[in-house]
PDB file with SEQRES, HELIX, SHEET and CRYST1 records, atoms N, CA, C and O in Angstrom:
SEQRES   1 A   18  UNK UNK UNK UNK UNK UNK UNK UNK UNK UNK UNK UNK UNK          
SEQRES   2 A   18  UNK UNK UNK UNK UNK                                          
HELIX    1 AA1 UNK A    3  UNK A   17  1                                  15    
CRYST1    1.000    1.000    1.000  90.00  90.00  90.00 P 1           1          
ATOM      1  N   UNK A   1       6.593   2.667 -10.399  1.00  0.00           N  
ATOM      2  CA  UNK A   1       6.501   1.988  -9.084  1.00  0.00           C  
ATOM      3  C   UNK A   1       6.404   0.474  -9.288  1.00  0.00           C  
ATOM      4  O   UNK A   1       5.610  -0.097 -10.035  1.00  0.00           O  
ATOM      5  N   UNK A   2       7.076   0.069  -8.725  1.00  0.00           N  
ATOM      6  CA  UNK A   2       7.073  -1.725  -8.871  1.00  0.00           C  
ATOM      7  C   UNK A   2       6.035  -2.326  -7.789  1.00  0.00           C  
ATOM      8  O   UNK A   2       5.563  -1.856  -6.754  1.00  0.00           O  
ATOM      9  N   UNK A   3       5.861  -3.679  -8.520  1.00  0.00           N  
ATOM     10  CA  UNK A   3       4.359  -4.629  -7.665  1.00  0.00           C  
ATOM     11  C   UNK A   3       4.663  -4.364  -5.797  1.00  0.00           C  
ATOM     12  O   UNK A   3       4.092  -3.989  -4.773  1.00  0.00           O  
ATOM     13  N   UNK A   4       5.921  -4.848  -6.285  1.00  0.00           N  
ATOM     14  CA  UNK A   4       6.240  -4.756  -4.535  1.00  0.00           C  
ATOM     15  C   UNK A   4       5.975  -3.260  -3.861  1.00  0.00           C  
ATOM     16  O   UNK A   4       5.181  -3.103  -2.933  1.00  0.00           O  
ATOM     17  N   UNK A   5       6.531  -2.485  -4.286  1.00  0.00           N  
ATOM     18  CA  UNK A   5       6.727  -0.655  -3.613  1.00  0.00           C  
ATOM     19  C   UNK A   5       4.861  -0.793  -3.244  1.00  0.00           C  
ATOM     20  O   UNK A   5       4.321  -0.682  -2.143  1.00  0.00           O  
ATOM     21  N   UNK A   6       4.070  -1.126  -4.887  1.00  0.00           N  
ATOM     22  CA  UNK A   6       2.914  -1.038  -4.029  1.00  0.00           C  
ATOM     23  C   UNK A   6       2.110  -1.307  -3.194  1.00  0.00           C  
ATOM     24  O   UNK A   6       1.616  -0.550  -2.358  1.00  0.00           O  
ATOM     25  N   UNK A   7       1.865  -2.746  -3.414  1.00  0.00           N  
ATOM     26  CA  UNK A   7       1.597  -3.364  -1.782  1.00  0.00           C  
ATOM     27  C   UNK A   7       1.996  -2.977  -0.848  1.00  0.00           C  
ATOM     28  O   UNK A   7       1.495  -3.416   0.187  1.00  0.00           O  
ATOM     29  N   UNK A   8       2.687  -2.340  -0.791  1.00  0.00           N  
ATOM     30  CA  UNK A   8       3.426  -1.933   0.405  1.00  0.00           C  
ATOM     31  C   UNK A   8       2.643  -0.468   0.670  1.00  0.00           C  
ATOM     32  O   UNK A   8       2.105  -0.287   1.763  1.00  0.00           O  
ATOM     33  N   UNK A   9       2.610   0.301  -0.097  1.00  0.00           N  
ATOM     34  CA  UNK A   9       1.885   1.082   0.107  1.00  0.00           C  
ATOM     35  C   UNK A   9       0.505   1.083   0.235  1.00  0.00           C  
ATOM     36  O   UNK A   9      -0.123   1.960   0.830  1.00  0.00           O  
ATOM     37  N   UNK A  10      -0.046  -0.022  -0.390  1.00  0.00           N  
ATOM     38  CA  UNK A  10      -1.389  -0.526  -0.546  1.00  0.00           C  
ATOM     39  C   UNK A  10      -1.632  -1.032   1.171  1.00  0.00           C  
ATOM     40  O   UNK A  10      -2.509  -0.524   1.870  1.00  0.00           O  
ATOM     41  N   UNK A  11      -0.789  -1.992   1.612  1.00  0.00           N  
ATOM     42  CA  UNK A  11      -1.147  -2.009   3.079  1.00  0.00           C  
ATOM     43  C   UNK A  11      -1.188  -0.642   4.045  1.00  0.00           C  
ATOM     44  O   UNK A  11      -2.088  -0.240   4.783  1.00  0.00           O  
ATOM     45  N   UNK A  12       0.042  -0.119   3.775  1.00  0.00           N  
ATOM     46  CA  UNK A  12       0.283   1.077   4.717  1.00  0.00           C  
ATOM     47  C   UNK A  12      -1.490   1.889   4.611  1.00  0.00           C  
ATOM     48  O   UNK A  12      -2.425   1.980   5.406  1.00  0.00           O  
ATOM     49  N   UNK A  13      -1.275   2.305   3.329  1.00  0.00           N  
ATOM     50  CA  UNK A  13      -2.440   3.022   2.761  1.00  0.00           C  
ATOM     51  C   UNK A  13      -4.057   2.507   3.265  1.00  0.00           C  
ATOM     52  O   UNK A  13      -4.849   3.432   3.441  1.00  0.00           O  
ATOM     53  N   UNK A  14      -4.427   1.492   3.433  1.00  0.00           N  
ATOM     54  CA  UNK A  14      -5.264   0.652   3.892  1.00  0.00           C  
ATOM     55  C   UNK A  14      -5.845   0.823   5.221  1.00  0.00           C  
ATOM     56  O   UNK A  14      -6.990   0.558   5.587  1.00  0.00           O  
ATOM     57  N   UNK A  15      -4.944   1.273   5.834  1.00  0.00           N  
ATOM     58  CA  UNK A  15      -5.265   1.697   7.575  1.00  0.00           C  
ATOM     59  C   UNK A  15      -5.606   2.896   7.886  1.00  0.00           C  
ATOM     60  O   UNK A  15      -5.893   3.241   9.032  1.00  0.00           O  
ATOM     61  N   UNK A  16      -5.603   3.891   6.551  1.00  0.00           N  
ATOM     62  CA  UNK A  16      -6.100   5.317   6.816  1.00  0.00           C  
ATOM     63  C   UNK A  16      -7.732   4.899   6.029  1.00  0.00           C  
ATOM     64  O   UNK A  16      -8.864   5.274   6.335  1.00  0.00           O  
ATOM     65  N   UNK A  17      -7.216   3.907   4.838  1.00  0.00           N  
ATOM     66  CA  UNK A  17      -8.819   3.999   4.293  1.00  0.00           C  
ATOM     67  C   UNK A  17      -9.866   3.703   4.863  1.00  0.00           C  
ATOM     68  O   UNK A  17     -10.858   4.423   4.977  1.00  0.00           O  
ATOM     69  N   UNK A  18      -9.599   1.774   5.570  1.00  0.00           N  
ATOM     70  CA  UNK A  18     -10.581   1.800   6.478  1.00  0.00           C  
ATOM     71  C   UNK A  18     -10.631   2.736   7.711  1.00  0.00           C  
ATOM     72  O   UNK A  18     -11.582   2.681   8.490  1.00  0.00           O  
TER      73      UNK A  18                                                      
END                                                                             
């Protein structure tokens, strides 16, 4: 997975964590 793909998922992902 590249830096970018994750951030990206890292934001998406972020809105279920909080």
């Amino acid at each position: 997975m590249t830096p970018m793909e994750d951030k990206k998922l890292l934001g998406s992902s972020n809105r279920f964590q909080t």
